[in-house]
C-alpha positions in Angstrom: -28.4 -44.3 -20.5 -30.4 -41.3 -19.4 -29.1 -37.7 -18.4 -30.0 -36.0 -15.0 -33.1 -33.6 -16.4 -34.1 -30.3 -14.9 -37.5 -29.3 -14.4 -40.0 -27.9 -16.4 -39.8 -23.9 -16.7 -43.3 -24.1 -16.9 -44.5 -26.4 -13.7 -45.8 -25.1 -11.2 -44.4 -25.3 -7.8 -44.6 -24.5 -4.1 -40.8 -22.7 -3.2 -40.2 -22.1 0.1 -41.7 -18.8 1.4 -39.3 -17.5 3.1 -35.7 -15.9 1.3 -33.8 -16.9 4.6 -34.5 -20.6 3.3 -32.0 -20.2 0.6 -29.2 -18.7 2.7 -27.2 -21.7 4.1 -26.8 -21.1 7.8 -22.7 -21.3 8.0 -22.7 -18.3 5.0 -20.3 -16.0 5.4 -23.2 -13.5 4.5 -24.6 -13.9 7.9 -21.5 -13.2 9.5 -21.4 -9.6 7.6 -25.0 -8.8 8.5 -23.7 -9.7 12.1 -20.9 -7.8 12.0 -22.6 -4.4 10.6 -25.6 -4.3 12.6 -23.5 -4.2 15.7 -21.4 -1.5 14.6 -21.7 2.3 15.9 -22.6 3.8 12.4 -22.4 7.6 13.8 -19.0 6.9 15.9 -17.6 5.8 12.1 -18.4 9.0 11.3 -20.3 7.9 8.1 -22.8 9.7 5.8 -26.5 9.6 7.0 -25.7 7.9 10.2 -28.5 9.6 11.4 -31.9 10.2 8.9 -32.8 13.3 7.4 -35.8 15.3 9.5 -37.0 15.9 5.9 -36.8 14.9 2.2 -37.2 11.9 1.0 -35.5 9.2 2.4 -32.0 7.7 1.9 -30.6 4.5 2.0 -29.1 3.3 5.5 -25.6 3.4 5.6 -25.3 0.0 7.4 -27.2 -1.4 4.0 -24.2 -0.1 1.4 -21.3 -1.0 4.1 -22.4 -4.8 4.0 -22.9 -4.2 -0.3 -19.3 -3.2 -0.3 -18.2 -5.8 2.3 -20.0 -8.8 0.4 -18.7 -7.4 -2.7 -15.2 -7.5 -2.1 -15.4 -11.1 -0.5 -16.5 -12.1 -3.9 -14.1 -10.2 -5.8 -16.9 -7.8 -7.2 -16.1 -4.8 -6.9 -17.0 -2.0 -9.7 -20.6 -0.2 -8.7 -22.5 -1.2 -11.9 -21.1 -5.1 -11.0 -22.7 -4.2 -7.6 -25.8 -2.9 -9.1 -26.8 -5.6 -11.2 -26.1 -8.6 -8.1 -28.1 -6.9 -6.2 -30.9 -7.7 -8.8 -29.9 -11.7 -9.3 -28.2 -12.9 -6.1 -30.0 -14.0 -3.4 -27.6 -13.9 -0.8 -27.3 -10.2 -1.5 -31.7 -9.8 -1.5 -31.3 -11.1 1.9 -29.0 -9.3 2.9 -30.4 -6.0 2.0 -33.9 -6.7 2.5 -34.2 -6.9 -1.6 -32.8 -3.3 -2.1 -31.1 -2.8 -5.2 -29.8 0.9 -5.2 -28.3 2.3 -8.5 -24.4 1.8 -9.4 -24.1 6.2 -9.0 -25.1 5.8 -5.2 -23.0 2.6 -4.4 -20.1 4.8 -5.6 -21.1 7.8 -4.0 -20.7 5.9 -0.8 -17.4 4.1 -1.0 -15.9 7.9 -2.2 -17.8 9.9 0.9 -17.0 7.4 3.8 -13.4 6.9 3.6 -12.5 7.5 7.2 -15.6 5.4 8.4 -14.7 2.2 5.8 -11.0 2.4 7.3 -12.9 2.8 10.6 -15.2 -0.2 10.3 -12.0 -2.6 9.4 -10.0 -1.4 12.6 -13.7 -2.1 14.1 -13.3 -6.1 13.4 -9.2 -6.2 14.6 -10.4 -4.4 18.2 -13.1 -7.4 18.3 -11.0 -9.7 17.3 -8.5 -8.4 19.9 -11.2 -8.2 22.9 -12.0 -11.6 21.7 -8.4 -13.2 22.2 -8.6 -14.1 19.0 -4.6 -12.9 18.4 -2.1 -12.1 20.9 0.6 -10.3 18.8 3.4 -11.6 20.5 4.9 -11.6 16.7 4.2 -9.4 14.2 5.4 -10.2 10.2 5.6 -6.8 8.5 6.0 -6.8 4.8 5.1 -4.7 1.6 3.9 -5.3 -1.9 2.6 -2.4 -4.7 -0.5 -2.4 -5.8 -1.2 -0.7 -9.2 -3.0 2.5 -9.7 -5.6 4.0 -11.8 -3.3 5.1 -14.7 -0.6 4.2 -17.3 3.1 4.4 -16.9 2.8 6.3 -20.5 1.4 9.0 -17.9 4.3 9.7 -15.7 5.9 12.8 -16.4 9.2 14.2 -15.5 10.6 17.2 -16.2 12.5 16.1 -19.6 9.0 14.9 -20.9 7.4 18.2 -19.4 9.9 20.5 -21.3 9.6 18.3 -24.3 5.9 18.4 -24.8 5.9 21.8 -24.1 8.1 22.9 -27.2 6.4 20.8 -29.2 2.7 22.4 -28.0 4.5 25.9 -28.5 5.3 25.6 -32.1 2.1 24.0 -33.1 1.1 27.2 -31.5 3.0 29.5 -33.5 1.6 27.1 -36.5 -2.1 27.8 -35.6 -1.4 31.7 -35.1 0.3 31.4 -38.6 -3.0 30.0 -40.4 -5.1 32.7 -39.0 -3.1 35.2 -39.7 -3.4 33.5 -43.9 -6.9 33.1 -43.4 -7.5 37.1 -42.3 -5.5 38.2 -45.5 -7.4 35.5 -47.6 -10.7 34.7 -48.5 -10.9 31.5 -46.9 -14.5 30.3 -45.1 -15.0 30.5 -41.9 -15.6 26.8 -41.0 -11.6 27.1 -41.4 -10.9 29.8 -39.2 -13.3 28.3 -36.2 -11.6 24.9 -36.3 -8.3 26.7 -35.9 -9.5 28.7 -32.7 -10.9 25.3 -30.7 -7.5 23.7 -31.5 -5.5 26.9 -30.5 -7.8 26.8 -27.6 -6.9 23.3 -27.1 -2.9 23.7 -27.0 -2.9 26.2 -24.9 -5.2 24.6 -22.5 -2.7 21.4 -22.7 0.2 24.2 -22.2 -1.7 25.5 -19.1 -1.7 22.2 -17.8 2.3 21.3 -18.4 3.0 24.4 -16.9 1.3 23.3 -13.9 3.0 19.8 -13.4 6.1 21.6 -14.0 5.4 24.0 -11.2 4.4 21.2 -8.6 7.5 19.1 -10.0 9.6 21.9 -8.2 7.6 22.4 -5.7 7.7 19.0 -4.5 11.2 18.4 -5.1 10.4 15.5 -7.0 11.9 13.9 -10.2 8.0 12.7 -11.9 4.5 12.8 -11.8 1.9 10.7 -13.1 -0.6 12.9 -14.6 -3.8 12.2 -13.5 -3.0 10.1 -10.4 -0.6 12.6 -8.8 -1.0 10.6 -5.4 0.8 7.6 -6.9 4.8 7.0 -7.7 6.0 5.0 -10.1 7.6 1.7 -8.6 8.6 -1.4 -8.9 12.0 -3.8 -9.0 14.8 -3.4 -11.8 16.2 -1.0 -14.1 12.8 -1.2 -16.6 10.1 1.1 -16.7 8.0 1.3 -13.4 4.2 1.0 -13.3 2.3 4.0 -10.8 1.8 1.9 -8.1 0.6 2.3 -4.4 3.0 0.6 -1.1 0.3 -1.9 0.8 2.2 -2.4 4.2 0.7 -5.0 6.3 1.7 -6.5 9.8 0.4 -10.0 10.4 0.2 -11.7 14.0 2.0 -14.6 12.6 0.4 -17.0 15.1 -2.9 -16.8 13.5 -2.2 -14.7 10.3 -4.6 -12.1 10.8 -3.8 -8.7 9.6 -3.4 -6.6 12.7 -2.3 -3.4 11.0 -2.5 -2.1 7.6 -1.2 1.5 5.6 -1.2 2.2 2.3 1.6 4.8 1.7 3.6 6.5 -1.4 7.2 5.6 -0.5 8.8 3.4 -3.3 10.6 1.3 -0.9 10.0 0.2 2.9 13.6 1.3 4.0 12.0 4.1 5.4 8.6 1.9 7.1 10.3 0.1 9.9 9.4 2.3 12.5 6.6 3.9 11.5 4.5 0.6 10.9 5.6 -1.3 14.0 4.8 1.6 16.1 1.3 1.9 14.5 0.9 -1.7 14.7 2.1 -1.5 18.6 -0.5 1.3 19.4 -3.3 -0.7 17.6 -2.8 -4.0 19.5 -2.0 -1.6 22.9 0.9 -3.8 23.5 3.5 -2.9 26.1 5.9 -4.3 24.1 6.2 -6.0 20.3 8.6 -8.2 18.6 8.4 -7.6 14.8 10.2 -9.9 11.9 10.9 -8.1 8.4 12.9 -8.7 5.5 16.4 -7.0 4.4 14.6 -4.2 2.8 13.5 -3.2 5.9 17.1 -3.0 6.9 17.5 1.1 8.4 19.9 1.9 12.1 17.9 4.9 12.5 14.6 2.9 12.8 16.2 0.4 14.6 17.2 2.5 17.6 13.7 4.2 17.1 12.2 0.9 17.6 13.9 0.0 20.6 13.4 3.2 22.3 9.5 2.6 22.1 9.5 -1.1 23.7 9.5 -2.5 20.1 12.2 -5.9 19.6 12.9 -5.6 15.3 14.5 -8.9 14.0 15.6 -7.8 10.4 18.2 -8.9 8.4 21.1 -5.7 8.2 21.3 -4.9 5.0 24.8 -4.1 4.2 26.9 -2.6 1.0 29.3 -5.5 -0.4 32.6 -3.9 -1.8 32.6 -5.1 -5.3 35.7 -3.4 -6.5 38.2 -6.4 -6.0 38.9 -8.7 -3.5 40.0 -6.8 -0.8 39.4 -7.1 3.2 35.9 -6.9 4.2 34.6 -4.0 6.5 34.2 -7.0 9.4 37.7 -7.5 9.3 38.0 -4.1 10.9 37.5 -4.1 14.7 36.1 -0.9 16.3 37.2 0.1 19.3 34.6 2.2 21.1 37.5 3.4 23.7 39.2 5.7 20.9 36.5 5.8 18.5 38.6 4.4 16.2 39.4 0.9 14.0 41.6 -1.2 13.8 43.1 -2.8 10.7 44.0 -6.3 10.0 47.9 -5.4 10.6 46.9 -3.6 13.7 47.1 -0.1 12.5 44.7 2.3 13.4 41.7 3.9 11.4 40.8 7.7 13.1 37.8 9.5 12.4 37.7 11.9 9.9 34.0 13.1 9.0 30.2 12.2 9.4 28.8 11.3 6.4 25.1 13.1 7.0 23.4 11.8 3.8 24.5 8.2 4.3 24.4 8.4 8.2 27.6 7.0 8.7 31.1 8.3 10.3 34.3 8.0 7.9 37.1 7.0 9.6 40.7 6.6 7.4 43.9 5.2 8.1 46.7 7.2 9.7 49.5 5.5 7.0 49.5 2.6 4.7 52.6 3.1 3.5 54.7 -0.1 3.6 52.3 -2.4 4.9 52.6 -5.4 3.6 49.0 -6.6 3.3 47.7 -3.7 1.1 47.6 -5.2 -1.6 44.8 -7.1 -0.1 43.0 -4.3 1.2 43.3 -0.9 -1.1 44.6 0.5 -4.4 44.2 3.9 -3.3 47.3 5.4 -0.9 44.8 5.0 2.1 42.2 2.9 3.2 38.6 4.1 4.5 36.1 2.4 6.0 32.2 3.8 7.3 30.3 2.9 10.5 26.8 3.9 10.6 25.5 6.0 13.2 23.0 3.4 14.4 25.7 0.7 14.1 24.9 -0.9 17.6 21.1 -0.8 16.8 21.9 -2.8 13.3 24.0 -5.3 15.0 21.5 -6.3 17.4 18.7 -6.4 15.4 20.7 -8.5 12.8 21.9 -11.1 15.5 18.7 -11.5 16.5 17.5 -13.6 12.9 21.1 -14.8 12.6 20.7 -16.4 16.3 17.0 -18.1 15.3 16.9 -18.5 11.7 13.3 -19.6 11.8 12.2 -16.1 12.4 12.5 -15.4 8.6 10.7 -19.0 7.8 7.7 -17.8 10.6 7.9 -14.2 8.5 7.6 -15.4 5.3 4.3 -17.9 6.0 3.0 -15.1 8.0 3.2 -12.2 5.8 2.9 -13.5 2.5 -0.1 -15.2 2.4 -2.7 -13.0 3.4 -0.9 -10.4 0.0 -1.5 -13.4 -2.5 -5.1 -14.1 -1.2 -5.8 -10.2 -1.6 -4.3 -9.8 -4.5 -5.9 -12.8 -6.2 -9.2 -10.6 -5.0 -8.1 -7.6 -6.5 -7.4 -8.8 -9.7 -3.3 -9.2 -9.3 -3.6 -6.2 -6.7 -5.1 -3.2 -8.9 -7.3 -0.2 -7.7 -10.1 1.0 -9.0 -10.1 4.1 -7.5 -7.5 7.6 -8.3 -6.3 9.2 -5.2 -4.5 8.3 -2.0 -7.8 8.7 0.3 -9.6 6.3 -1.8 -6.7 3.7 -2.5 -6.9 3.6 1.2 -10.6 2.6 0.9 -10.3 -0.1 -0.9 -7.4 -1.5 1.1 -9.6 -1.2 4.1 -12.1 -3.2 2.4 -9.5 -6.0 1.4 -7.6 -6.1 4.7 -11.3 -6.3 6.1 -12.6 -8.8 4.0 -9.3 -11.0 4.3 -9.7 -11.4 8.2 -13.2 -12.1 8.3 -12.3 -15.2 6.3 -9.6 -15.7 8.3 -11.1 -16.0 11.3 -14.4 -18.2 10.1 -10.8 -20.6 9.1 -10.3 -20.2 12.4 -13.2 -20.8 14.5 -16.7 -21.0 12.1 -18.8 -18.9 10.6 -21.2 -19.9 13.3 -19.2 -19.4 16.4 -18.6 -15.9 14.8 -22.1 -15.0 14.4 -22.5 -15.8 17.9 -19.5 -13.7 19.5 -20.6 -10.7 17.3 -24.3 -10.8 17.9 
């Protein structure tokens, strides 16, 4: 038996002339060069939309927009990477007309054109949109944290702040010590010198404490990660917490495009409800949304919001379970809106005593206990309380609209947590490579971008794409 042989290195041979011949004709490659060449490079906003009267010429903005966009649809996305395919892929020499510019202005790009990169992918979701391509008539929101550019050794609170700082001020005192021995000695001066650069050192280090320490204040915040001070440390548990970025996406669940996207600093999404479905309401210019979440989007306040605005939430109500014996739940407690009271199991009645302005939530507290004969079952204490948030109606519907169609949560979880593992399997397990909030959301822009232009050549082809976008 035989092995299939390649050719001879050597042999001459006749290879088709033209570099179009080795692009196949459904590659997603053509779909990008589609896609950029109709866009409006000076409405983006971005650098060099329009060429330089004079100097020598730079490269066309359109050029390093489809680098970036074929880049991150094959998970390459450091400059140098970038660099060096545009020297051995083909795809990418016919895509750029065999341009191969050098990894320090790839970068340059991706850092100066923030607001036209976020620009381009809301670009693709209006097209999609004028192309009835998604109808929104249910939106999956849901989070997930991305890590950042720096170590969780680097978070700094102000314990570790005061800490390092003692310790920087007695090496200091140490250093000042040997040069005042090495003025009353005879010591060389090689000696003295490499004292003063590590004095200088410290006290540039000291400099540097004393400036997280003042923005720690400032802030009214608890850490810092030195060196990505746009990132928070988060995660799940009561371990340490990686920095880390909040992706929030909101995915037409008919078709699981990604309709909306923000990348924000908040640890959790209790506080996102709103503020994404209203976003994701204005981009889709809706006159009215029904969104699906999960518990931790569970907040009254954005609840009501939502419903003010022509937005129908469907999220689970996320509610505080009395874990300190087996006593009468809260729902065993009827409100009565008449009085603005409650009553108890034994009919007694709960009044209102105080709002509760941190936890947004009234107190109300029973007029007497005394002698009834199921407290044992409901307190230990001489009278029983029980809170009603201030949103309380707003909770209530929104949680009996998934408790009256359970498959709301099935539709949000297929929705929303697909197109997060596909980008995250693009990212390399969801990292950045970029410090700073303006650039995270760069590189978001790019993902969520790259993600529904797959999506949609799922959908309909990468030729029928081509088409509607030429």
């Amino acid at each position: 038996m035989r092995y299939i042989r390649g050719g001879d290195r050597n042999q001459a041979s006749f290879l088709p002339a033209r570099i179009d011949d080795y692009v196949a004709a459904d590659a997603a490659v053509r779909v990008i060069d589609a896609f950029v060449e109709g866009l409006d490079m000076f409405g983006l906003g971005l650098v060099r939309a329009t060429p330089a009267a004079t100097g020598r010429p730079g490269y066309d903005p359109r050029d390093l927009l489809k680098l970036y966009i074929y880049g991150y649809l094959n998970e390459v996305r450091s400059s140098r990477k970038l660099e060096r395919e545009c020297r051995r892929n083909v795809e990418l020499m016919w895509l750029l007309g065999r341009l191969a510019p050098d990894f320090k202005t790839i970068a340059d790009f991706r850092r100066d054109n923030a607001a036209g990169i976020v620009g381009a992918c809301r670009a693709f979701v209006l097209f999609c949109r004028e192309q009835g391509l998604f109808a929104a008539r249910l939106v999956a929101l849901d989070g997930s944290k991305f890590r950042a550019v720096a170590s969780a050794k680097r978070i700094m609170g102000e314990r570790k702040v005061a800490e390092e700082a003692g310790r920087i001020d007695q090496q200091i005192a140490a250093y000042l010590a040997n040069l005042d021995s090495i003025d009353a000695g005879e010591r060389a001066d090689s000696d003295a010198e490499q004292t003063a650069a590590a004095l200088q050192a410290l006290r540039a280090r000291r400099t540097d404490l004393d400036a997280l320490a003042a923005r720690l204040k400032a802030e009214d915040r608890t850490s810092l990660v030195e060196g990505e001070l746009d990132a928070r440390p988060m995660g799940k548990g009561a371990g340490s917490k990686p920095p880390s970025y909040n992706v929030q996406t909101a995915v037409d669940a008919a078709t699981g495009l990604i309709v909306h996207h923000e990348v924000t600093t908040e640890p959790t999404d209790n506080r996102l409800l709103h503020p994404m479905a209203k976003a994701t309401k204005d981009a889709v210019a809706a006159d009215t949304l029904t969104v699906v979440a999960d518990a931790g989007y569970s907040n009254g306040a954005d609840a009501a919001a939502c419903e003010n605005d022509g937005i129908t939430p469907c999220v689970p109500a996320n509610r505080a379970v009395n874990n300190q014996g087996d006593f009468f739940d809260r729902t065993a407690f009827i409100y009565e809106p008449q009085t603005d009271s409650f009553r108890c199991p034994a009919a007694r009645t709960l009044v209102r005593k105080q709002i509760l302005t941190r936890k947004q939530s009234v107190l109300y507290i029973a007029d007497d206990c005394s002698g009834c004969a199921l407290k044992p079952r409901c307190t230990r204490v001489e009278r029983r309380f029980v809170q009603r948030h201030l949103y309380e109606d707003a909770l209530q519907r929104m949680n009996a609209r998934v408790e009256a169609d359970p498959h709301l949560m099935r539709q949000r979880r297929c929705a929303a947590e697909h197109p997060f593992g596909t980008i995250k399997r693009m990212t390399a397990g969801g990292r950045f490579l970029t410090r700073g909030l303006t650039n995270v959301k760069t590189e978001a822009a790019l993902s969520v971008l790259v993600y529904n232009i797959m999506r949609v050549i799922n959908l309909i082809g990468s030729q029928s794409l081509k088409i509607r976008l030429a």
